[in-house]
C-alpha positions in Angstrom: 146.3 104.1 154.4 143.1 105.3 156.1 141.9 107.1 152.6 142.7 104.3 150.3 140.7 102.1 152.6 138.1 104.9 153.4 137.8 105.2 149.4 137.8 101.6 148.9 134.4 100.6 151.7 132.8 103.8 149.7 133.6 101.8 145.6 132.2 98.7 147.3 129.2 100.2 148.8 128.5 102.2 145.5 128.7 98.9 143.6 127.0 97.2 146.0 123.9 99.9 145.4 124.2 99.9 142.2 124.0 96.0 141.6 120.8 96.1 144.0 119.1 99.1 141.7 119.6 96.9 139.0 118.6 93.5 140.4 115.4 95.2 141.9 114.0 95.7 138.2 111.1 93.0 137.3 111.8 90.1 135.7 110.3 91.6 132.8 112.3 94.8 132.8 115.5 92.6 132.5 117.9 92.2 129.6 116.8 89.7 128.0 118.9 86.8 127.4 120.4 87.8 123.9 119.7 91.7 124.8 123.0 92.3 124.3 124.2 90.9 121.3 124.1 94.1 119.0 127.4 94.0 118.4 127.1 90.4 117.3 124.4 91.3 115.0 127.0 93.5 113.4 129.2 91.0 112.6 126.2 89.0 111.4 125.8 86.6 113.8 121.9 86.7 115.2 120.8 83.9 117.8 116.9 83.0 118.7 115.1 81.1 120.9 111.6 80.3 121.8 109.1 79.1 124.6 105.7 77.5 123.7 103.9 75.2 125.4 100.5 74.8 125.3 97.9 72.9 127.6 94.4 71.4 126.3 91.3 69.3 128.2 88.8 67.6 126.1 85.7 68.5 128.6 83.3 66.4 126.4 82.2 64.3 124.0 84.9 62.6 121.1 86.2 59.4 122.1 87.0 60.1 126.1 87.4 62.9 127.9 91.3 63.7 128.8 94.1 66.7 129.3 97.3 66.8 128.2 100.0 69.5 128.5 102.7 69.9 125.6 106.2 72.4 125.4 108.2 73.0 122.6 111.8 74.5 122.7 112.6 76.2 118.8 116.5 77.8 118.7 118.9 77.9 116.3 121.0 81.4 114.9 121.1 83.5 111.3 124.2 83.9 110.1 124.3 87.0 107.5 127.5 85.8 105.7 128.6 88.8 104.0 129.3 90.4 107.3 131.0 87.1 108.4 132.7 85.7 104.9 132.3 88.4 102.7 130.1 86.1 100.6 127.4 88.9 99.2 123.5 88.7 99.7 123.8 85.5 101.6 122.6 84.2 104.2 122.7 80.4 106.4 120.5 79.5 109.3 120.5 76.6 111.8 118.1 75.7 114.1 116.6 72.9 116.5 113.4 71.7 118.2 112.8 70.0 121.2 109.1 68.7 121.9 107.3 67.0 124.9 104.3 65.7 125.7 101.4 63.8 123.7 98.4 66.1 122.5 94.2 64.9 123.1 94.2 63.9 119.4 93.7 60.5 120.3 91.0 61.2 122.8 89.0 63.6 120.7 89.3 61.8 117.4 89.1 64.5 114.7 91.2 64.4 111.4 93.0 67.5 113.0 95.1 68.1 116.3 93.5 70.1 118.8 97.2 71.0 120.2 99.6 72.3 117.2 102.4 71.0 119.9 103.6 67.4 119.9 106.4 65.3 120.9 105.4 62.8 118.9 104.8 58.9 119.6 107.5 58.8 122.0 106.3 61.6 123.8 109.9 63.7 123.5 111.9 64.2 120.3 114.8 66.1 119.9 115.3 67.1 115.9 117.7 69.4 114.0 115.5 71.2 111.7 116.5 73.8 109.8 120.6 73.7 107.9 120.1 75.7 105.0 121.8 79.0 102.7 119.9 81.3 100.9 121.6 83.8 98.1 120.4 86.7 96.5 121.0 87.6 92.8 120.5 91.0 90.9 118.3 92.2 93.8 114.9 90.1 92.6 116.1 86.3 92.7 116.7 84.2 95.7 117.5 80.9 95.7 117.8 78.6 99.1 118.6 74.9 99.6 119.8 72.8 102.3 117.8 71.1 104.9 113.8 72.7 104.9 109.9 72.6 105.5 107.7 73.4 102.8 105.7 75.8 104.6 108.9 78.5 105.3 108.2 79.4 101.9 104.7 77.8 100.5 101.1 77.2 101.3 101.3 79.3 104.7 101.0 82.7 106.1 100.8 84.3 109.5 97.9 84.5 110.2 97.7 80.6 110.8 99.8 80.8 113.3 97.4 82.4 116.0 95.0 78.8 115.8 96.0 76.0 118.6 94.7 73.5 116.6 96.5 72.1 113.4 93.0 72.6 111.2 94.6 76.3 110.7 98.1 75.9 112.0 100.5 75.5 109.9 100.3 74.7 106.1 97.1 73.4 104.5 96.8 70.3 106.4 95.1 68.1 104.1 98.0 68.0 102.1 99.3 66.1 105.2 97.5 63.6 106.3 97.2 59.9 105.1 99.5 60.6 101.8 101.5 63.4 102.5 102.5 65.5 100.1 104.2 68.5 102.1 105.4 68.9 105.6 105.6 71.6 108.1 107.9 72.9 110.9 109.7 71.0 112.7 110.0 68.4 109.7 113.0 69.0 107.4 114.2 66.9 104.6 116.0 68.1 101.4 114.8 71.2 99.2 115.0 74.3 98.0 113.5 76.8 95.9 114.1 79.7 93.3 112.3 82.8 94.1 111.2 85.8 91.7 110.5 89.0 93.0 108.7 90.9 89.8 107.6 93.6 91.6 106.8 94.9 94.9 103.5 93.5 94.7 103.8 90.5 92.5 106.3 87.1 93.3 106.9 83.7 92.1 108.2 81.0 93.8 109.1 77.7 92.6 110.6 74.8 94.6 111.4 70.6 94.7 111.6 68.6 98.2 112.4 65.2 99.3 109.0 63.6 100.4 108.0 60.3 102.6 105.5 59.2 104.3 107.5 57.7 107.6 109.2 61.0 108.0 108.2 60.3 111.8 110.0 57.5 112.0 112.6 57.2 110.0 114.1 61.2 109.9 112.7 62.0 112.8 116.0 63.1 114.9 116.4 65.3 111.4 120.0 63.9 111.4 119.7 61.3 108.9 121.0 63.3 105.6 120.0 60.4 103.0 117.9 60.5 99.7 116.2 56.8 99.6 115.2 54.9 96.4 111.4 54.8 97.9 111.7 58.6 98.4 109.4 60.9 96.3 109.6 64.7 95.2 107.1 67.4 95.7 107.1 69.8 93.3 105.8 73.4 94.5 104.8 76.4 92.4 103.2 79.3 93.7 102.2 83.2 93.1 102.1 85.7 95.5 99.9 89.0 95.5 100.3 91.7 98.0 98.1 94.7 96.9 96.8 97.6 98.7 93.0 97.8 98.6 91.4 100.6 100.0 94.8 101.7 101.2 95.1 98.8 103.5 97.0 95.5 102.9 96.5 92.0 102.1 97.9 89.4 100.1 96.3 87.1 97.8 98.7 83.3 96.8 97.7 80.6 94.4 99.9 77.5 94.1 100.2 73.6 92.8 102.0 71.0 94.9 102.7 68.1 92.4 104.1 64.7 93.9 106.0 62.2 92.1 105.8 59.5 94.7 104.4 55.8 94.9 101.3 56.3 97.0 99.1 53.3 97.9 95.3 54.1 97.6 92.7 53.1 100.0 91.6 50.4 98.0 94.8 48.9 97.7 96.1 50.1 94.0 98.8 52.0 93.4 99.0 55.8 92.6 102.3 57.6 91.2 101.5 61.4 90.9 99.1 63.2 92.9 98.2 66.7 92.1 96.9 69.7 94.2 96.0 72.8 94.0 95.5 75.5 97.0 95.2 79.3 97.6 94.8 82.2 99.6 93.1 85.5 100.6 93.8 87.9 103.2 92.4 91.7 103.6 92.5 94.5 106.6 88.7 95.0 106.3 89.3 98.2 109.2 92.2 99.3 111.1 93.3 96.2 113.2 91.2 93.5 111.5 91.9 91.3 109.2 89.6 88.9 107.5 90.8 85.5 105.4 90.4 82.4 103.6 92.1 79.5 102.5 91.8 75.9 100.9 93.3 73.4 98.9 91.9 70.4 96.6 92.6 67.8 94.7 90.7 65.1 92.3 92.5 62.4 93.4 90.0 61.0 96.4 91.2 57.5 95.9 94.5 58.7 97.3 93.9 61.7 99.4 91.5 61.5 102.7 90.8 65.1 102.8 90.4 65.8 99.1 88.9 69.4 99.5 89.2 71.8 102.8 88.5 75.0 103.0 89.0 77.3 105.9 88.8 80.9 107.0 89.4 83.0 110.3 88.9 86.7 111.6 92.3 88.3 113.8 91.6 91.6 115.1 94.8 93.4 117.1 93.6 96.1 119.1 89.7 95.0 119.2 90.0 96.7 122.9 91.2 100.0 123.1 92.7 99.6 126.6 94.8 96.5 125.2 95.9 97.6 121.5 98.6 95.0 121.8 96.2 91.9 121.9 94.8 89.6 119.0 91.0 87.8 119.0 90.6 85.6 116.5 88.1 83.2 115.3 88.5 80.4 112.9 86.7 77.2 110.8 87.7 74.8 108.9 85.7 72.7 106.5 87.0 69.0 105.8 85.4 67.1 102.9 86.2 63.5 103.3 86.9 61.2 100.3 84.9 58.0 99.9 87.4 56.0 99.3 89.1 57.1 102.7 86.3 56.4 104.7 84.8 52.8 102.7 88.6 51.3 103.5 87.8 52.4 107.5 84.4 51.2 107.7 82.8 54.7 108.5 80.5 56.8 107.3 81.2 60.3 107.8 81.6 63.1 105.0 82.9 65.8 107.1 84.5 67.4 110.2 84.1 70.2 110.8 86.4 72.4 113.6 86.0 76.1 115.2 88.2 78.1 117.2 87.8 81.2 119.4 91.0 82.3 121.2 92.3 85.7 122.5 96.3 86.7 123.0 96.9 88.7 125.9 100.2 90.6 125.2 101.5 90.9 129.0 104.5 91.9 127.5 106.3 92.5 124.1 107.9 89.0 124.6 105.1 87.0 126.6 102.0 85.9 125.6 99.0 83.6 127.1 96.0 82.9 124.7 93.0 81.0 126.1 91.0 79.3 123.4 87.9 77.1 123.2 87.4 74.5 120.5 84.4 72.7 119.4 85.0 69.7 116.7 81.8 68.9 114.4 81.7 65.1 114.1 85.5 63.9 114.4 86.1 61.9 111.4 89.5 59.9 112.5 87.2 57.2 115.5 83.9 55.8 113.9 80.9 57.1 115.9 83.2 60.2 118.1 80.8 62.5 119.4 81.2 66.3 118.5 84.0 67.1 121.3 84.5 70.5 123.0 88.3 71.4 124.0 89.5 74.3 126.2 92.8 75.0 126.1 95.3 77.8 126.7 98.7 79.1 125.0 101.9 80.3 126.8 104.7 81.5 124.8 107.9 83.8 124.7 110.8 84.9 123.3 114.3 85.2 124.1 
């Protein structure tokens, strides 16, 4: 009796140890929450979630001087469907978003959104984005459909996705603004597309989504299945080109978004079609850095407020040797403003203009902070904003 007890104090005091060796770790040496799901991956199951939240201060000028803070929740799970159903090459994906706060927009008044993060005019919004299956055929075809944002597929890249402000995040954002034509994460409505792989360098996409212009308002919990009689289409083509030059990489796209939709122009008449066209250019100058461009444009200035912007940015990993984790990047954007837009406002302004300089600090593989400072060239949105300066700073993880 004495032994079995004697053993049993020297088990508990061993766990005991043990259980402190392991809590002692810091937070970032823990398992992570989904750490442990290898064997679910197996079985084609693969859950996600992220943490971003970003906070912003317009120090001066635009229309008043304010801060605002903003979080966003994005989760949701891949399922790899062959593993699961035995359904080959395919694969479905669910996800949701949860968004707080109100951005400095308002306060700064610039055609862009100095904070990519927003929870909208009610200041919180739940939506369920992303309900969609994608199938592969004969190893160079892919189709997906279901419930999607443009931008997964078109009119994007990562290297946008670095920018606090919407001028760069995201897709081309003039093909969202007074007569939308696409629309980005966290927005779904119906599409799909049919995508071409030709070769490792060269691809062709081609895709059709469910378009309107109250997508705020009326689809906004992303719940709301229906295809209304006032909805339009957006048809997307686009061709991707991802060379090596110089033995380093880049990737070169060129695209048409054409939308069958009843727009109402400035003036008060009535447009049906509105075409654009946009591309792309990315290239790893040196080791690390990586220079590009972008823009998109359309004809159409009676219907479109920004009917040409062009932008470009800078992202160099590693520009410190001591911290070859961390990204500086520097970005502009040029918006061209139509006449039409700003004649139906009263204001007379033919441009904003709106640059970026932000560094990532890596703290770990799945934590980030990025400071950033923005300055925005004669906001276009309030008549008579002064040029507004924003500081701002970028906290995000993954789980």
């Amino acid at each position: 009796m004495k032994k079995l007890l004697t053993v049993t104090i020297i088990a508990s005091v061993g766990l005991a140890f043990a259980e402190e060796v392991v809590n002692t770790k810091s937070w970032y040496e823990q398992d992570r929450l989904f750490n442990r799901h290898e064997d679910m991956e197996e079985s084609g199951i693969s859950p996600f979630l992220y943490f971003d939240s970003i906070y912003a201060a317009n120090v001066d000028g635009g229309v008043e001087t304010d801060d605002q803070f903003t979080a966003q929740v994005y989760a949701g799970v891949d399922l790899d469907l062959e593993k699961l159903l035995g359904f080959e090459d395919t694969v479905f994906k669910i996800s949701m978003v949860n968004r707080q706060g109100n951005g400095i927009a308002g306060d700064v008044g610039g055609i862009y959104d100095p904070m990519c993060i927003n929870g909208g005019p009610a200041g919180q919004v739940a939506w369920l984005y992303q309900v969609w299956v994608e199938k592969m055929f004969c190893d160079d075809w892919a189709v997906k459909l279901g419930r999607t944002s443009m931008d997964e597929d078109f009119a994007n890249d990562d290297l946008y996705r670095y920018s606090l402000s919407t001028a760069i995040n995201g897709p081309i954002r003039s093909m969202m603004l007074e007569s939308p034509q696409i629309y980005s994460f966290p927005l779904a409505l119906w599409g799909g597309r049919v995508k071409y792989s030709l070769s490792e360098e060269h691809q062709f996409q081609l895709g059709a989504y469910q378009i309107n212009d109250s997508i705020w308002d009326d689809y906004v919990k992303g719940t709301d299945w229906s295809w209304r009689s006032d909805d339009g289409v957006t048809i997307m083509a686009q061709y991707d080109w991802t060379p090596e030059i110089f033995d380093r990489p880049s990737r070169f796209y060129f695209g048409i978004a054409d939308s069958v939709y009843d727009y109402t122009d400035f003036d008060g008449g009535e447009t049906s079609n509105l075409l654009r066209f946009y591309g792309h250019g990315a290239v790893e100058v040196i080791e690390g850095l990586k220079l590009f461009a972008f823009g998109a444009y359309t004809a159409q200035d009676e219907t479109a407020a920004v009917p040409l912007q062009l932008s470009g940015g800078a992202n160099w990993k590693g520009l410190f040797p001591c911290r070859p984790d961390d990204h500086t990047m520097a970005f502009i954007t040029y918006a061209g403003l139509s006449d039409d837009y700003n004649d139906a406002r009263g204001v007379d302004t033919d441009e904003e203009m709106v640059f970026e300089l932000g560094h990532r600090v890596q703290i770990i593989p799945s934590f980030y902070i990025q400071p950033s400072v923005q300055y925005i060239s004669t906001p276009a949105a309030a008549a008579d904003a002064d040029d507004a300066l924003v500081l701002g700073a970028w906290v995000g993880a993954a789980f």
